[in-house]
N, C-alpha and C positions, 0 to 999 in steps of 0.2 A: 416544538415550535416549527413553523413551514419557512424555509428560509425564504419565500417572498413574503414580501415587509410594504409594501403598498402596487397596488393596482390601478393601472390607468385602464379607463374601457373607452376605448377609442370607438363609440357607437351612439348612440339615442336610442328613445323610446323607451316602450317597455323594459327592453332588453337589456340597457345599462340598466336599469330600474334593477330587472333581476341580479346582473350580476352585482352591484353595489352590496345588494343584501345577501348575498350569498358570500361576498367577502367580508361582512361586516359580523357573519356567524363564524365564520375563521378566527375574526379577529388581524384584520388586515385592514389597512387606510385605503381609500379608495378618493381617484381623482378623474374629476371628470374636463371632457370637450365637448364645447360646444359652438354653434353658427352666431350668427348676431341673427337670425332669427329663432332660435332657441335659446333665448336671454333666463328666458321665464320659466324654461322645460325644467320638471320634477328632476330630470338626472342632474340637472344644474346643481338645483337647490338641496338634493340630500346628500350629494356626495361629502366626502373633508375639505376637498379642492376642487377647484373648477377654473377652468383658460378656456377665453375663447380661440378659437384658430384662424377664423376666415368669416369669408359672407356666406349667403343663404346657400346659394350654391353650392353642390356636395364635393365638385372639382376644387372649390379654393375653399375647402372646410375638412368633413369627414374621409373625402378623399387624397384629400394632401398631405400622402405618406412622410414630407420632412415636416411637416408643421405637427405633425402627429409626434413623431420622433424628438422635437424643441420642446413642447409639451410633457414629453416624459421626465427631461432633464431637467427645465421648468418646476416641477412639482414632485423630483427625486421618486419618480418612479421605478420601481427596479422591475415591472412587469407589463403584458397589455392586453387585455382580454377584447378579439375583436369582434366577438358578438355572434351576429351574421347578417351577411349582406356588408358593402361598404369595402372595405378592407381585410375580410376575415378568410379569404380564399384566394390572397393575393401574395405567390412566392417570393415576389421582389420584395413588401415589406415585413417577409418572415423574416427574409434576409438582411433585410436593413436594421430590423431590431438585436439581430444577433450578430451583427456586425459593431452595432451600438451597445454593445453587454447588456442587451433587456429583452427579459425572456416571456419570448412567445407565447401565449399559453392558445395550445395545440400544436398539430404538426410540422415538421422540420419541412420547411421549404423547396426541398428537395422530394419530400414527400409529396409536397402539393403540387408540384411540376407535373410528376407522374400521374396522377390521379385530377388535374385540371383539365390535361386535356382529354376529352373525351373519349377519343378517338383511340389514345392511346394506352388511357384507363382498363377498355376492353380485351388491348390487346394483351395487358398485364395476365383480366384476369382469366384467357382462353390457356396460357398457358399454365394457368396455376389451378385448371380443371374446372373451374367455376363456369356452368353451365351460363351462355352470353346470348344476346340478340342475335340471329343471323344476319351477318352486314358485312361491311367494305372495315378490310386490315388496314384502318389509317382512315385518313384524311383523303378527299380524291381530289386532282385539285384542278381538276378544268372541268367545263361542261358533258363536252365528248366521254372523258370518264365514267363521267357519273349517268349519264346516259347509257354509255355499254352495260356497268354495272345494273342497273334499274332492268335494265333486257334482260340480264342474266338471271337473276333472282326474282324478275317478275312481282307485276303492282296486286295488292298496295304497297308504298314504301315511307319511310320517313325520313325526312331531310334532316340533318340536322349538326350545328355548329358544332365546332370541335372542342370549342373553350366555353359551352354553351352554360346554363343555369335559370332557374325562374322561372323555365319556359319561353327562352330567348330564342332566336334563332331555330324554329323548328317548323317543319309543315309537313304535312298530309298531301300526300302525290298520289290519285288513285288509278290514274291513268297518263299513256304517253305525253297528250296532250297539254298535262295542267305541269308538265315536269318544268318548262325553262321559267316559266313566271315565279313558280313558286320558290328555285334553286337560286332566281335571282335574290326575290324576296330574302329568302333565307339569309343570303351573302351578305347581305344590304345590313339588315339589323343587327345581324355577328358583329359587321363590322363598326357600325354605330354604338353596340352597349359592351362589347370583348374586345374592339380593335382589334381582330383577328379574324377574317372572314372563311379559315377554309370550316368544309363539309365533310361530312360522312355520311354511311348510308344504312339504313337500318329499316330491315323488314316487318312490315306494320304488322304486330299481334292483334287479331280482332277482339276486341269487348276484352281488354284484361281490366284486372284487378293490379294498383300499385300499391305493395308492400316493402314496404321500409324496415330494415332492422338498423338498431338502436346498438353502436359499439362503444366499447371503453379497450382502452391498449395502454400499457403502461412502457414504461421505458427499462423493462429487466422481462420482458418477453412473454408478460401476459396478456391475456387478450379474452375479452368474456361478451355475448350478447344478450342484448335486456329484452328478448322478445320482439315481438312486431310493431309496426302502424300500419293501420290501413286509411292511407293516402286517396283514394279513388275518388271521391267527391271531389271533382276537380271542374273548374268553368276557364276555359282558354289558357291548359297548362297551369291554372294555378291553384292552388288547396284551398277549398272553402272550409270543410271541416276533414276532422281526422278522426281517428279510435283505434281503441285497443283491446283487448287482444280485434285480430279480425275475422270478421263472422264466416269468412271462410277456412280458417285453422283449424288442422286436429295438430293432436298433438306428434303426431310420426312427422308432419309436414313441416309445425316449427324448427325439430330437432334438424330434419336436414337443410331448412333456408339460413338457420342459423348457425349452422357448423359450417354451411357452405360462407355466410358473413364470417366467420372470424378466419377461415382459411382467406379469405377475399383480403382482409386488412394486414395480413400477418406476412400473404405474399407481395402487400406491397409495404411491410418496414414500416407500416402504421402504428400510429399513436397518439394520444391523448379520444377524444369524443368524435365519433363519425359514425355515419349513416349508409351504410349498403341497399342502395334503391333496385328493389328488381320488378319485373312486371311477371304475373302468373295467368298462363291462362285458362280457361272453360274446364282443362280437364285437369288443373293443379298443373302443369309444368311450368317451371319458375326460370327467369333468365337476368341476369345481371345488365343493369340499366347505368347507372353510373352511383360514382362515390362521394359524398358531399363531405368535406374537411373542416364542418363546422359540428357547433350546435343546431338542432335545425328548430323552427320555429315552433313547431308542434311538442318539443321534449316535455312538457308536463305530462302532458297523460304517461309518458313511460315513468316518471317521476310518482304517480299517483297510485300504479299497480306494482311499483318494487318498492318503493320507499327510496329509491336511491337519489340522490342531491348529484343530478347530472353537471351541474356546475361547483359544485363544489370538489366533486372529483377531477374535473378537467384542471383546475386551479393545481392539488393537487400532485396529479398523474407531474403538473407542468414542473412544480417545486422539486422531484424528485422520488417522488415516494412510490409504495409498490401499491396495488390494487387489494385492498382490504380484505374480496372476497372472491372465491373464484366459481367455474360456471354452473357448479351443484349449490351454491349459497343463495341465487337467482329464481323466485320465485314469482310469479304474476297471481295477483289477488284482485280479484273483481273486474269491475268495467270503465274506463275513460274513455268520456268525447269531447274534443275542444272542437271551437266555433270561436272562427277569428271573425271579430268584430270591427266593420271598416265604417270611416265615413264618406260613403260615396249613396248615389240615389238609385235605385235599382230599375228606378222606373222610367232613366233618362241612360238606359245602357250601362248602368253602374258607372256613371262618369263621378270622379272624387269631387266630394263637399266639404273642402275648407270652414274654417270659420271658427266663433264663439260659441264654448258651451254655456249656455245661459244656467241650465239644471242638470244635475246627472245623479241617480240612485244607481249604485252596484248591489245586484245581488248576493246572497249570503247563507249560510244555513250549511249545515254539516254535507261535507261532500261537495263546497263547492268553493272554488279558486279564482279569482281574477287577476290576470295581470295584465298592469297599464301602465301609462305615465302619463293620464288625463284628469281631469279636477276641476270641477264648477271654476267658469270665470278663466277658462284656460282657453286659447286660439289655437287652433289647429291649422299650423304654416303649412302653405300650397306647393311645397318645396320635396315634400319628401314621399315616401306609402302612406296609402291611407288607412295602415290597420292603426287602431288606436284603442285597440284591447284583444285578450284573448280570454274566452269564456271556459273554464275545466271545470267538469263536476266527474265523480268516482262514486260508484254503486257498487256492488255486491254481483249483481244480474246485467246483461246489457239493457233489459226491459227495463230495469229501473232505473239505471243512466240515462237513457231516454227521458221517462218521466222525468226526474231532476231536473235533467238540460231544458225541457219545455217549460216546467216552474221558472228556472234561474232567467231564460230570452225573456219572460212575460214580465218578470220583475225588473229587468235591464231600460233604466229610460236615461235615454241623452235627448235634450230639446236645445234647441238651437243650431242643429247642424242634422243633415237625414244621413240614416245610416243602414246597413242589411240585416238591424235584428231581424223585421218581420220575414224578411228572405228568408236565414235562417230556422225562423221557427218553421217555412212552410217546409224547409227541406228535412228537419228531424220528425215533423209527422206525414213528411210523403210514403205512400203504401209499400213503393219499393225503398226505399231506405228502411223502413221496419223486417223488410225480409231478410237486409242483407245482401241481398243479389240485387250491387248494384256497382258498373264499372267505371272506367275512367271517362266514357265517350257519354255518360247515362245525360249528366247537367246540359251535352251541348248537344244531342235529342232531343229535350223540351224546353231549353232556353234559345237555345242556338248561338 
């Protein structure tokens, strides 16, 4: 038996959706939070338990680390699973829960400090050998600096926050000219979504590819990675779709991206489920991007080519217990691609589209996953992200993960609300994404 005995998932969406049911194959009570505009949200309605916290607003709801924390004592939670996004990357209430004897599930606070700040992340992993970004040791923290430096290392460059995430706080400087607008900009949003505005500086790799390894770290000094994602499908910093393995991998390549992940998480006293972002470019050289201290949004397709229950080990790893299997037990079978499905209109700037779902058929058929926390007759609050599903299907081939994926978008209808399936459908039969050779800069070439 796992000595936690109920879970709070201090998150919405899909993502409490998943974890509820991932504790509920444990065998573990599950209690949920929620806004007064998620009266009616599925995580409400399946969990044991449900409190509201606050109004719509994420400041006096999912982000009000004490109202979070009254909620666990509220509902005799002994744990809190924070998802991602919200609260899940945030030291202060690692801290506050283990200050409250309720245990974090992921890393120690102290962990997340080091690896939060960006800036500082790299500096961890330069020393711990892990091939890095060429850039500024730290944070720079005036203009003048960060101008010297941009001279020194010569454009193009990238700006970018130190306590950054999502694609916050970051810009493209290709020349002297575009540098104060863009450093201010930068500072500006840091400082609006991090309340932290300093910068760093980081020399722009052309056309890479962004590959994600997928870590598990226990708390008795093991540490294994599940392979890759390729992340690259990306429109203004953000993941439209993902896959696995990536069609640039051999296998001498995995071995060393992912040896260099687990020296990556191991020098920095990681644990529980985390993600080593590096970017590789044109001719395979791969360089340490930053470390994300969640679950990350894309973890099914890792979930679909090992069989492993990423949340359910994180739960897990949090209780005490050792890592099941170690990195010869790790094998990738076949092909996953998710396709995060947003409500927004694609043909109005992808601006979000609220609303009632009038009708909605989910796709189905072997090989293929959905997860949501959406339902005919369900309103989609203007409050929060607009993803409001994520589409996995798993093939044998990537050629047939394709096909699949294009079945499953064609079978995908929400009425009542517009949303990017037919985006995505164009982008799983565009010419370059069937080749593969396709990088992070490809979506904002032909979309802009």
């Amino acid at each position: 038996m796992l000595k936690i005995k109920k879970v709070l998932i201090a998150n919405r969406g899909e993502i409490a959706v998943r974890v509820i049911r991932a504790c509920r194959e444990l065998g573990i009570s599950t209690a949920a939070i929620y806004s007064t505009a998620d009266r009616s949200a599925l995580h409400a309605q399946i969990a044991d338990s449900a409190v509201c916290i606050g109004a719509a607003d994420s400041k006096k709801s999912y982000l009000d680390m004490n109202a979070v924390i009254t909620a666990c004592k509220l509902t005799g939670s002994d744990a809190v699973h924070p998802g991602f996004g919200f609260l899940s990357e945030n030291a202060d209430f690692a801290r506050l829960c283990r200050d409250n004897g309720i245990t974090f599930i992921g890393p120690s606070p102290e962990c997340i400090d080091r690896l939060g700040n960006k800036a500082a992340a790299k500096s961890t992993m330069a020393k711990a050998g892990v091939p890095v970004i060429p850039g500024s040791d730290g944070a720079l923290n005036s203009y003048d600096e960060i101008k010297s430096f941009c001279d020194k290392i010569g454009y193009p460059v990238m700006i970018k926050a130190s306590s950054g995430g999502g694609g916050r706080g970051i810009r493209r400087v290709n020349n002297p000219s575009e540098l104060e607008t863009n450093v201010n900009a930068a500072r500006e949003e840091a400082l609006n979504y991090f309340g932290d505005g300093s910068l760093y500086v980081e020399k722009f790799i052309v056309d890479p590819k962004h590959i994600e390894f997928q870590i598990l770290a226990d708390n008795h000094g093991n540490a294994v990675h599940l392979g890759e994602r390729d992340c690259s499908m990306q429109r203004r910093n953000q993941k439209v779709l993902e896959e696995t393995p990536s069609p640039i991998m051999t296998a001498e390549l995995r071995e060393k991206m992912g040896n260099a992940a687990v020296k990556a998480a191991k020098a920095a006293g990681y644990t529980n489920a985390g993600t080593i972002e590096f970017l590789v470019d044109r001719d395979l050289n791969y360089y340490f991007m930053e470390m994300n201290t969640r679950i990350q949004v894309e973890h099914p397709i890792t979930e679909a080519v090992t069989g492993v229950d990423l949340v359910a080990e994180q739960i897990r790893i949090a209780a005490g217990e050792k890592l099941p299997f170690s990195q010869g037990d790790i094998a990738l079978r076949g092909h996953s691609i998710e396709c995060r499905i947003n409500a927004e209109d694609p043909s109005k700037n992808f601006r979000p589209n609220p609303g009632k779902i009038e009708s909605l058929h989910i796709p189905g058929g072997p090989g293929v996953r959905v997860d949501s926390a959406v339902y005919q007759g369900y309103t989609i609050p203007p409050y929060y992200d607009s993803m409001i599903a994520k589409l996995i299907v798993h093939a044998p081939t990537r050629e047939q993960a394709i096909m699949k994926m294009r079945r499953s978008l064609a079978e995908f209808i929400v009425d009542g609300v517009k949303t990017n399936i037919d985006f995505e459908l164009s982008l799983i039969t565009d010419p370059v994404f069937l080749t593969g050779d396709y990088d992070i800069g490809y979506l904002s070439r032909i979309n802009g």
